[in-house]
LUMTINU-248042 format. One line per 4 residues: number of its first residue (from 1); their letters; for each residue x negated, y negated, z of N, C-alpha, C. Coordinates in steps of 0.1 Angstrom, whole numbers, padded with zeros to 4 digits. Last residue first. Layout:
BEGIN
NUM> a> X,Y,Z,X,Y,Z,X,Y,Z ~ ...;
//
This chain:
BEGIN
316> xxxx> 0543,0396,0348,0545,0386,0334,0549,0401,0324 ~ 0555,0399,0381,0547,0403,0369,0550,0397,0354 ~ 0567,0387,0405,0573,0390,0395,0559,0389,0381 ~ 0565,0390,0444,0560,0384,0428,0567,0388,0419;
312> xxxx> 0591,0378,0465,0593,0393,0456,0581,0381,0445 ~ 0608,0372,0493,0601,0369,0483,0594,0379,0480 ~ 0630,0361,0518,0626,0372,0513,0619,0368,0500 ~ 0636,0339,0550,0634,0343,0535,0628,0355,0531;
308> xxxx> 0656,0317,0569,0643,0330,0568,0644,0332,0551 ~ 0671,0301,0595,0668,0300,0583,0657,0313,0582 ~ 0699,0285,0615,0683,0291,0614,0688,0296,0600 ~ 0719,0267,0626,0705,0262,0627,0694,0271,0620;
304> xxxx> 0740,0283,0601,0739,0274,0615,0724,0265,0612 ~ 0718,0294,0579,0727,0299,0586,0725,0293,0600 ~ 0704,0306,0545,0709,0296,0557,0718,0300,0563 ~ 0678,0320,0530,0691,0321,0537,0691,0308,0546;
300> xxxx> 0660,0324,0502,0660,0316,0516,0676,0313,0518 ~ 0639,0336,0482,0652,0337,0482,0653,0334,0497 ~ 0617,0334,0453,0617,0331,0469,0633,0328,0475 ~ 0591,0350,0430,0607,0346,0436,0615,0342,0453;
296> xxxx> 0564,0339,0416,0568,0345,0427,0582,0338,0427 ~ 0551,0352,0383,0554,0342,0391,0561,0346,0405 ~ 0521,0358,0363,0537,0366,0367,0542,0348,0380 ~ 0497,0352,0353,0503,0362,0357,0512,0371,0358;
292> xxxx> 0486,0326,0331,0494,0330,0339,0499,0343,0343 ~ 0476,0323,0303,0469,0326,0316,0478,0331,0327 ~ 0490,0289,0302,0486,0297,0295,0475,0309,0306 ~ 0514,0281,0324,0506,0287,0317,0500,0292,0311;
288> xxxx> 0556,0287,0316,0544,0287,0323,0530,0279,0315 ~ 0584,0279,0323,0571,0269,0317,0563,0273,0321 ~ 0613,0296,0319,0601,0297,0328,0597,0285,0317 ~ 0648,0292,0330,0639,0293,0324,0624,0291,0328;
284> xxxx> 0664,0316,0351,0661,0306,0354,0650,0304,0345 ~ 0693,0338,0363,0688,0336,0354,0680,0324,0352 ~ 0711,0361,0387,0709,0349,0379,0696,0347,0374 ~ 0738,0373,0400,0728,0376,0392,0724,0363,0384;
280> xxxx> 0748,0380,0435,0746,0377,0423,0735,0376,0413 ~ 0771,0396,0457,0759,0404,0447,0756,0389,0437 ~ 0784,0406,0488,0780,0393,0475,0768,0406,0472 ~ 0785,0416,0515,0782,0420,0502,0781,0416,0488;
276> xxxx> 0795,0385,0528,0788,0399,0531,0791,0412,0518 ~ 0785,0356,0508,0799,0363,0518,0789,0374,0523 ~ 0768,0329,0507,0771,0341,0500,0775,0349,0511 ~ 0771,0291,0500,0776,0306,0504,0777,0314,0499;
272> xxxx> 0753,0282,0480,0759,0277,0482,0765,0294,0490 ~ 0725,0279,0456,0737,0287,0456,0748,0284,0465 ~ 0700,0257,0446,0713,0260,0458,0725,0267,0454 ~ 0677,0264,0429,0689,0265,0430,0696,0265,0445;
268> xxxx> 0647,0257,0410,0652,0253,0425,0666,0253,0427 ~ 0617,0262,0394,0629,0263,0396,0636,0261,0408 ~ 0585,0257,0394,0590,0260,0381,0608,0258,0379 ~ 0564,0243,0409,0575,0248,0410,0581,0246,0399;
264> xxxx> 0533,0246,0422,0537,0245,0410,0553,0246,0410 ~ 0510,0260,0435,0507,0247,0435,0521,0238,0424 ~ 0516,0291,0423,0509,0286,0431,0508,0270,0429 ~ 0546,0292,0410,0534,0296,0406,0527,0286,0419;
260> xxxx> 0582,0299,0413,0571,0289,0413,0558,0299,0412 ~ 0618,0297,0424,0605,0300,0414,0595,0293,0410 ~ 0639,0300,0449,0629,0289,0443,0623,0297,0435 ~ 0676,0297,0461,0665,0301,0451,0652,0294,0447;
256> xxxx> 0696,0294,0487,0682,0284,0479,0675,0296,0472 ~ 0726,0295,0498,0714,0304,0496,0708,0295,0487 ~ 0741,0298,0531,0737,0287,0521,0729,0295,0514 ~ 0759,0306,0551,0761,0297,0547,0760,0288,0536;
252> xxxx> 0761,0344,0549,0753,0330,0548,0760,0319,0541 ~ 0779,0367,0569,0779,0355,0555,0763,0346,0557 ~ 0754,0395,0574,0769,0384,0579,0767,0377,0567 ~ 0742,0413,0547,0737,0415,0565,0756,0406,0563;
248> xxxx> 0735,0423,0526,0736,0433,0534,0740,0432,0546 ~ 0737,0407,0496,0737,0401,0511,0740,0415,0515 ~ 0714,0405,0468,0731,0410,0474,0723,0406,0489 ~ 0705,0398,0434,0705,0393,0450,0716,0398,0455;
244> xxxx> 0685,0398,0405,0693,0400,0412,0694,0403,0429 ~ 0670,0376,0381,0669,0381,0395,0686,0389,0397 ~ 0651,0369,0354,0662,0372,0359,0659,0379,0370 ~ 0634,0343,0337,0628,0350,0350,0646,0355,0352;
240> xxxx> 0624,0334,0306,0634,0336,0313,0630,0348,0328 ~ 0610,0342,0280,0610,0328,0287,0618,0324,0299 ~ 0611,0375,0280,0611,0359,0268,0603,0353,0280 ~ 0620,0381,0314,0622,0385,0296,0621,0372,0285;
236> xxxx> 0609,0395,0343,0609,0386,0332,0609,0388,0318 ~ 0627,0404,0368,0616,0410,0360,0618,0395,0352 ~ 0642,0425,0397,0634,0409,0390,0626,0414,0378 ~ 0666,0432,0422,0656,0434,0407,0651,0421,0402;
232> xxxx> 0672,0431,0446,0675,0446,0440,0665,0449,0429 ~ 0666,0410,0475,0662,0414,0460,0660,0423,0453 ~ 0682,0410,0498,0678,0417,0493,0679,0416,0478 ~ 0693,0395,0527,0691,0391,0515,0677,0404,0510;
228> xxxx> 0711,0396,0553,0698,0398,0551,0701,0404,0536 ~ 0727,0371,0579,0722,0375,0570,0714,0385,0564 ~ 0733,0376,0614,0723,0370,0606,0731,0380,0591 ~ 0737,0376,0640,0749,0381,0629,0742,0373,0620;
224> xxxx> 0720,0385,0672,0724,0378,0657,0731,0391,0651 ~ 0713,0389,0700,0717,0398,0688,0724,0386,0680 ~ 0688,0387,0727,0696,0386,0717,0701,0390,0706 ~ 0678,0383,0759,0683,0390,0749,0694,0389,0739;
220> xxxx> 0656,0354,0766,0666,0359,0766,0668,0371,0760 ~ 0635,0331,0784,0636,0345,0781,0650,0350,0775 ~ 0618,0302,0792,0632,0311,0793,0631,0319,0784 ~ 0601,0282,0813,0602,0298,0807,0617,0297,0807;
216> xxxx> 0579,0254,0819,0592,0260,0815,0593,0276,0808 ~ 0553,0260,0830,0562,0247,0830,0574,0252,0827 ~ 0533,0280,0840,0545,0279,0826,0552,0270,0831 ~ 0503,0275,0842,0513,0269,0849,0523,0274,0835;
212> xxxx> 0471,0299,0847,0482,0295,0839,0495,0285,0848 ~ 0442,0317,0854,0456,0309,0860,0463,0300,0850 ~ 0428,0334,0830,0426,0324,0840,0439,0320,0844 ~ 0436,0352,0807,0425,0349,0814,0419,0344,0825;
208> xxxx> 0472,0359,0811,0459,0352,0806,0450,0357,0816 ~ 0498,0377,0804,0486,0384,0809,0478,0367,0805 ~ 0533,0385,0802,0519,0372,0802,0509,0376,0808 ~ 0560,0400,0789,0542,0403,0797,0539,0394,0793;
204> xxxx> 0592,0419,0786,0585,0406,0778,0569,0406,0793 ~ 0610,0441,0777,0604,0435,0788,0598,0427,0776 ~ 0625,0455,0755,0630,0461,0771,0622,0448,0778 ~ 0637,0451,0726,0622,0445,0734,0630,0449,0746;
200> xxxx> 0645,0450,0696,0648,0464,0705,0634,0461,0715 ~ 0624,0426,0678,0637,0436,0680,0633,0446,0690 ~ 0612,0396,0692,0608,0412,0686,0622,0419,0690 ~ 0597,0366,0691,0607,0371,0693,0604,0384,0686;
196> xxxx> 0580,0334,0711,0579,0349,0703,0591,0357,0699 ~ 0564,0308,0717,0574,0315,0712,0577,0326,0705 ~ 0544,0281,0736,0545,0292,0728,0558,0302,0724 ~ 0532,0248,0733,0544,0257,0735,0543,0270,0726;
192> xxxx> 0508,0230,0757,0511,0242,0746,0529,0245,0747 ~ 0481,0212,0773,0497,0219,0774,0501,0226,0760 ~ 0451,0226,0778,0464,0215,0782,0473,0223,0781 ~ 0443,0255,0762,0434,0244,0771,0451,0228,0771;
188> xxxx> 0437,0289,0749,0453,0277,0755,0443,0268,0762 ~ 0440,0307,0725,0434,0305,0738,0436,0287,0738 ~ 0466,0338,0721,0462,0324,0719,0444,0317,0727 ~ 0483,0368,0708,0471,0359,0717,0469,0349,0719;
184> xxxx> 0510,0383,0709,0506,0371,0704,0496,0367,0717 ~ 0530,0414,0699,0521,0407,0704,0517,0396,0700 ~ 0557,0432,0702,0551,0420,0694,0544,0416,0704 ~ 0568,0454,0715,0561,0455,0707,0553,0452,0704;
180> xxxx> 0583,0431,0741,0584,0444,0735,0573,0456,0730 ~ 0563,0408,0741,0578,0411,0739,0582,0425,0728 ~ 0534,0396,0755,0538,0405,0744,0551,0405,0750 ~ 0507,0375,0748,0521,0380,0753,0525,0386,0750;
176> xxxx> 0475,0362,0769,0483,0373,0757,0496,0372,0764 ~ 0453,0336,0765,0464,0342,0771,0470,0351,0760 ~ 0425,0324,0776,0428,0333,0761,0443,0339,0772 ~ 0416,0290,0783,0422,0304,0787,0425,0313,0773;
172> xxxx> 0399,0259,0800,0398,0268,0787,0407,0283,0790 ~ 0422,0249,0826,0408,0250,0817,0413,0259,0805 ~ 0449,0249,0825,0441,0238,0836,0425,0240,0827 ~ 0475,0247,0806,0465,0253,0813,0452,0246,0814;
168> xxxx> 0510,0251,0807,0495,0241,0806,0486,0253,0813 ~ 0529,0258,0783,0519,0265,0792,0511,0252,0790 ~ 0569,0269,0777,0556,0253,0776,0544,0256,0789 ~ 0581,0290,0761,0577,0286,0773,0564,0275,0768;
164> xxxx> 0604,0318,0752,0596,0311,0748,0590,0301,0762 ~ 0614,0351,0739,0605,0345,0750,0600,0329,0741 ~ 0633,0376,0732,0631,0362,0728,0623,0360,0742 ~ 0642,0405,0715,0639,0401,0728,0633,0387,0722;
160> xxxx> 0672,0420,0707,0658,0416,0705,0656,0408,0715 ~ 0688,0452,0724,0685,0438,0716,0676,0434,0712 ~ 0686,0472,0740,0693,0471,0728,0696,0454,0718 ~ 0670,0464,0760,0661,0475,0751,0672,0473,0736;
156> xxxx> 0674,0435,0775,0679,0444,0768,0672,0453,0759 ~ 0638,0422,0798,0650,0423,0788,0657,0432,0786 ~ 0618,0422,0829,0630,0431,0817,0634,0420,0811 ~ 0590,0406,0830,0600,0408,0836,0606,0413,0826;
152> xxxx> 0556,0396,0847,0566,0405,0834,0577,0403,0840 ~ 0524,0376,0850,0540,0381,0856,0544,0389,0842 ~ 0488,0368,0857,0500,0380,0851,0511,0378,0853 ~ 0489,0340,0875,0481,0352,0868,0493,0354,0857;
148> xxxx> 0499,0304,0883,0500,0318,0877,0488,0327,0872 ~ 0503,0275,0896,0493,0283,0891,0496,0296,0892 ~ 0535,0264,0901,0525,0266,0901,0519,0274,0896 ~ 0554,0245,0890,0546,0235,0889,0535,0247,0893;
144> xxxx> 0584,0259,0867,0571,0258,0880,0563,0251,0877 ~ 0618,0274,0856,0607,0263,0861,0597,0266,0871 ~ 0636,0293,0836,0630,0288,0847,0618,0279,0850 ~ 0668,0309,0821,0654,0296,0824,0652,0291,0838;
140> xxxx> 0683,0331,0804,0675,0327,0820,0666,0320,0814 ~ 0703,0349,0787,0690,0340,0789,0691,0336,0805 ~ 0719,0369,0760,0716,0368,0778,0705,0359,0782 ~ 0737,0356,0730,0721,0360,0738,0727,0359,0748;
136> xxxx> 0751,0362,0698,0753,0361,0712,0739,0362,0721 ~ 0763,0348,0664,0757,0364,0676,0759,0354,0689 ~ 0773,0334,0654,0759,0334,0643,0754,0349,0655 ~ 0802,0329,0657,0797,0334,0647,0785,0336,0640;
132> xxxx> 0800,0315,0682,0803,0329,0680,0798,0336,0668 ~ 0788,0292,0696,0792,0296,0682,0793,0308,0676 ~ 0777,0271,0719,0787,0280,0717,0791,0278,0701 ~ 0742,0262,0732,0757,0257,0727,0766,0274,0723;
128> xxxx> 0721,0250,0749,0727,0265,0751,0740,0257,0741 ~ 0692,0229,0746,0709,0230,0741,0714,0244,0740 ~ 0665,0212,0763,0676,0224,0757,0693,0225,0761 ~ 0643,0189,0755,0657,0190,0757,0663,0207,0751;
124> xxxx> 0610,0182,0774,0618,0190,0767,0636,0186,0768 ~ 0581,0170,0781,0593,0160,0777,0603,0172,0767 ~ 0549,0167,0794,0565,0179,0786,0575,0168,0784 ~ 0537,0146,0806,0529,0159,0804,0540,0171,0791;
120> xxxx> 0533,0117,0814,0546,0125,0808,0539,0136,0798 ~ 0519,0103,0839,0514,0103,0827,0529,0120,0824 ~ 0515,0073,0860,0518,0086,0856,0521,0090,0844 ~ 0501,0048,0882,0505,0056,0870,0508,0068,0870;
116> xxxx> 0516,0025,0903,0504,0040,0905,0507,0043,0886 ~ 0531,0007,0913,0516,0005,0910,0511,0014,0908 ~ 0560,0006,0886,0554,0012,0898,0540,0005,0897 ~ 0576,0015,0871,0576,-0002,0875,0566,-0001,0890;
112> xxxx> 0578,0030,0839,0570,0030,0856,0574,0013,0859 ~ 0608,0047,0817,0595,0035,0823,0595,0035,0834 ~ 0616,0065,0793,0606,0065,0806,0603,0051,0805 ~ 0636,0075,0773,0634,0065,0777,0628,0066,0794;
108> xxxx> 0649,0097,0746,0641,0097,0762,0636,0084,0762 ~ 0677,0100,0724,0662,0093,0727,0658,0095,0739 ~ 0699,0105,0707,0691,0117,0715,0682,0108,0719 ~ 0729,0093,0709,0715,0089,0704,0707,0094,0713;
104> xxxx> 0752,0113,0703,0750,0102,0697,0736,0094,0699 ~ 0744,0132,0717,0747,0135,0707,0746,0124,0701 ~ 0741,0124,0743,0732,0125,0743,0735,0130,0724 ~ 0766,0113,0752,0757,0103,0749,0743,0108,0740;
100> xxxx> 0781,0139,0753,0782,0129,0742,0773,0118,0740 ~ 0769,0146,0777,0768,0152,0764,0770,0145,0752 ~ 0769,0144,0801,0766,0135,0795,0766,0133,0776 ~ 0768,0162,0812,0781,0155,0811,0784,0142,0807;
96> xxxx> 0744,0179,0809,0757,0183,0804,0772,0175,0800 ~ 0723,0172,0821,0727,0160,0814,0738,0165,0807 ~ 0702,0182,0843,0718,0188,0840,0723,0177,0830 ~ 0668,0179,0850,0684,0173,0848,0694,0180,0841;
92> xxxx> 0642,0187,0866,0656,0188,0861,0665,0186,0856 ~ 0606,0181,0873,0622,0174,0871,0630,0179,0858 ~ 0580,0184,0884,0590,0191,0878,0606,0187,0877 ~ 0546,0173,0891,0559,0175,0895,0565,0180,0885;
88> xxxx> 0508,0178,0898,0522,0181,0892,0539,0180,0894 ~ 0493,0182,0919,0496,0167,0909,0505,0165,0902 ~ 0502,0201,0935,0490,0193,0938,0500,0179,0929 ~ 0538,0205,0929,0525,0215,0932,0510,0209,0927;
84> xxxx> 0566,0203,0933,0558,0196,0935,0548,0205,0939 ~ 0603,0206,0920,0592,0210,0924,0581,0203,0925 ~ 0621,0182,0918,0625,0201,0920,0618,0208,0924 ~ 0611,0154,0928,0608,0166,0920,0616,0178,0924;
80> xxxx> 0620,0122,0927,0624,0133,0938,0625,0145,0929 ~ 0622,0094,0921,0607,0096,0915,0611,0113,0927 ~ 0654,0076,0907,0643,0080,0920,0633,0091,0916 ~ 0672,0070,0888,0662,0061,0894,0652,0065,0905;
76> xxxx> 0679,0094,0860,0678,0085,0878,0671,0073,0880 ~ 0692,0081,0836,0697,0092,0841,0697,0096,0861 ~ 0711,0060,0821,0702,0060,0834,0701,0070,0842 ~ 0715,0054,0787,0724,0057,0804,0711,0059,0810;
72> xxxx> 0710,0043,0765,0706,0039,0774,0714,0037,0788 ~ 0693,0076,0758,0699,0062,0750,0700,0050,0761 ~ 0688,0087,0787,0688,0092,0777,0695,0079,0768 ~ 0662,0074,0811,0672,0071,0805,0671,0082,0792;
68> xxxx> 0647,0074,0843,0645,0078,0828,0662,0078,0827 ~ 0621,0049,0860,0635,0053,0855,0634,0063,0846 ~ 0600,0046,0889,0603,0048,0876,0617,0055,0872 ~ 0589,0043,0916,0596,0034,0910,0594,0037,0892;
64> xxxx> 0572,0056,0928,0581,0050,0934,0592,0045,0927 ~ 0547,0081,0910,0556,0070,0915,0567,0068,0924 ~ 0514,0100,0907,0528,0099,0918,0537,0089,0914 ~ 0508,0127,0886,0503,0118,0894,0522,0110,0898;
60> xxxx> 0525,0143,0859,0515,0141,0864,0514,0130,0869 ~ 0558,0158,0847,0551,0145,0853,0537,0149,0858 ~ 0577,0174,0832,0566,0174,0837,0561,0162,0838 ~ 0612,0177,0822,0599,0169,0825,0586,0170,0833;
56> xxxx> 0644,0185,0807,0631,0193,0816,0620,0186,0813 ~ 0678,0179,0806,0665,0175,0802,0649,0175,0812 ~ 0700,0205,0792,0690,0202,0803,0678,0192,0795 ~ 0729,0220,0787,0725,0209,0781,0711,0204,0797;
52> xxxx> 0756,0240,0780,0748,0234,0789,0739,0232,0781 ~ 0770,0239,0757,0778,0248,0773,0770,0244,0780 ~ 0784,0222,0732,0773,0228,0741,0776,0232,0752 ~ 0797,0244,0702,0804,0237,0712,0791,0232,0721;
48> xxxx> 0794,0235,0665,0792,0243,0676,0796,0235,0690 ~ 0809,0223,0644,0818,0233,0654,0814,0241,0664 ~ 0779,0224,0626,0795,0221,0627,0804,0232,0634 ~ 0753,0234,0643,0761,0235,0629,0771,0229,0637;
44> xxxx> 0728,0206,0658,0739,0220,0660,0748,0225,0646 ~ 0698,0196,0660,0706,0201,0650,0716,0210,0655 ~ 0679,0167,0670,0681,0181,0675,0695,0183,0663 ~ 0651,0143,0687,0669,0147,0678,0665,0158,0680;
40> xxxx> 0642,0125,0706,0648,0142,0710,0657,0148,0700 ~ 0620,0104,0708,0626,0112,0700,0635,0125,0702 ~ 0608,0087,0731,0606,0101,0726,0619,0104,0720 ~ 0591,0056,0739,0602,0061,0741,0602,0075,0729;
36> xxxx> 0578,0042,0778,0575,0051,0764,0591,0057,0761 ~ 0569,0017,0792,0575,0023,0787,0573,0025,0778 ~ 0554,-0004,0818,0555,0003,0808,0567,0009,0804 ~ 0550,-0027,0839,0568,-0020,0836,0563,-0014,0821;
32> xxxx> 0527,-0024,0843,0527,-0034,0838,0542,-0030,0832 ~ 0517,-0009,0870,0517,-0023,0872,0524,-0033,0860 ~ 0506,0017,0855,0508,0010,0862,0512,-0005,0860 ~ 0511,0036,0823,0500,0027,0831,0505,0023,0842;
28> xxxx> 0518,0063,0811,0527,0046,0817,0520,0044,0826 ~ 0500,0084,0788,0501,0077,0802,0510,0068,0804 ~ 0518,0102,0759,0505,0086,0769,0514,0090,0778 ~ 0522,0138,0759,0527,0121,0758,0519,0114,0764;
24> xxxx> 0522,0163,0756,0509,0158,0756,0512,0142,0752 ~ 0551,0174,0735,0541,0175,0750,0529,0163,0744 ~ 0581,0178,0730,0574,0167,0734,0564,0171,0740 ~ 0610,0200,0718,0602,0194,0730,0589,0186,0724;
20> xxxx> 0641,0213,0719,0631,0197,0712,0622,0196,0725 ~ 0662,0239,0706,0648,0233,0718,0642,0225,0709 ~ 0693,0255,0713,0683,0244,0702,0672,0242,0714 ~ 0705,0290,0709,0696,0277,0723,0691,0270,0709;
16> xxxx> 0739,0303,0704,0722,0303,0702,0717,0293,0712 ~ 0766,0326,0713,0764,0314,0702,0744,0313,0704 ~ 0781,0326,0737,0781,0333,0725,0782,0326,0714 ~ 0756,0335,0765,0763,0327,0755,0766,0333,0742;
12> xxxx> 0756,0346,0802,0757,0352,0786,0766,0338,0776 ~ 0735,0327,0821,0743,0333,0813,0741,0340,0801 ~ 0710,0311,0840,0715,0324,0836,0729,0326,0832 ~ 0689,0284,0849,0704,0289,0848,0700,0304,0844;
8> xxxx> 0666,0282,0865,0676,0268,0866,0691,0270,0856 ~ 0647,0294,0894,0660,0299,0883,0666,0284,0881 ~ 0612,0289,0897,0630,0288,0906,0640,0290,0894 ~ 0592,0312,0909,0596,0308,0898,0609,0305,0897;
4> xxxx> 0581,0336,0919,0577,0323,0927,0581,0312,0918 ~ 0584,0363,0893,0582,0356,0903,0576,0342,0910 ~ 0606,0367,0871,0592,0358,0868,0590,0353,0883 ~ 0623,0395,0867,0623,0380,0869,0608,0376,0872;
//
């Protein structure tokens, strides 16, 4: 666990997390009933359920008198942090029960009626929902307003490991993370969102340079029922690019074929579900020209909210 760092849930879900987040929003000036308003759409497949539902806020500097609304429920009216560290506050919301409002019109609505300003540093919505069918994750999410080094904490060795998190950082920083295996450097100045994921991950590591704030962390272990699309054969005959494609992994919902030359799109098929072992073979005329190479085949899975692809050049 991520020390000095307050837990705002932990479960096993069986199904995925959506994340919409917002940083580095204007200021709401003082004195003059400002308001800013943020976009939070967001995508669940059909029939996903949400099991919990959070809208997580970073605030800078103080008020008395500011609202926030999702469409136009009210979520508080009082300016009372979860957390509070120098300038920084940290507000929570459970907006679970609200769920339907927030499906039908995702919007954030901040306004100050205040004399002081403050300025909307994060602006995140996460969605734990329920959908058996795309896998299952263990997660934890956590919040802080304060200045950090180093922390680590476990994951499942028998799963992949997921890390993601909104980093302000107070000056210039080169922060590293690693999950598992997978490594990712950055060098971070404000606010940031970073995100990683790596198969068979025991632990997940934040090492920066300089003190760090993770405004939001959640971590989980996961296992998908993904897809995985395999281009057996390709080649080109005549005027004609033939492919063949089998699924090895869960169904996919959706499969998009593209053929194209740098700058250039030659072909574009929606296949349309392919089951678990599907094989198909297909056929797409070429324009190339003159000069030309070979061309690249790009085969892109769908599935729920996520998506990935396999791509193969193809020699003339």
């Amino acid at each position: 666990m991520a020390p000095e760092m307050v837990k705002v849930f932990e479960d096993d879900i069986a199904g995925n997390l959506e994340i919409v987040t917002s940083i580095k929003l204007e200021e709401l000036v003082a004195g003059a009933r400002e308001k800013v308003e943020v976009p939070m759409n967001f995508y669940l497949p059909e029939g996903a359920k949400p099991k919990k539902m959070f809208l997580d806020l970073s605030v800078r500097g103080e008020s008395q008198k500011w609202r926030v609304y999702i469409g136009d429920f009210s979520v508080t009216k009082e300016f009372k942090p979860l957390i509070r560290e120098g300038e920084i506050s940290k507000f929570v919301f459970d907006i679970t029960p609200i769920r339907h409002i927030v499906m039908e019109e995702p919007v954030l609505r901040v306004s100050n009626d205040s004399t002081e300003p403050i300025e909307l540093m994060q602006a995140s919505l996460f969605v734990f929902y329920e959908y058996p069918s795309i896998g299952n994750g263990y997660y934890q999410y956590f919040v802080t307003a304060k200045p950090k080094g180093s922390f680590w904490g476990p994951l499942r060795e028998d799963r992949d490991g997921y890390f993601y998190s909104v980093i302000y950082a107070p000056e210039k920083t080169r922060v590293k993370i690693k999950v598992g295996e997978c490594e990712e450097e950055q060098e971070l100045y404000d606010v940031y969102e970073i995100s990683l994921q790596c198969p068979k991950a025991k632990s997940y590591f934040v090492d920066p340079t300089k003190d760090i704030v993770p405004l939001s962390l959640i971590v989980g272990s996961i296992e998908y029922k993904l897809p995985r699309i395999v281009i057996e054969n390709a080649k080109v005959e005549g005027n004609e690019v033939k492919i063949k494609i089998r699924n090895e992994g869960d169904d996919a919902d959706q499969i998009i074929v593209l053929v194209y030359v740098p700058g250039r799109p030659l072909a574009r098929d929606v296949i349309g579900i392919m089951k678990k072992g599907d094989i198909r073979e297909l056929s797409y005329p070429l324009n190339l020209n003159k000069g030309a190479m070979g061309v690249n085949v790009r085969v892109i899975w769908v599935k729920a909210n996520l998506r990935d692809f396999v791509e193969r050049f193809v020699p003339l």
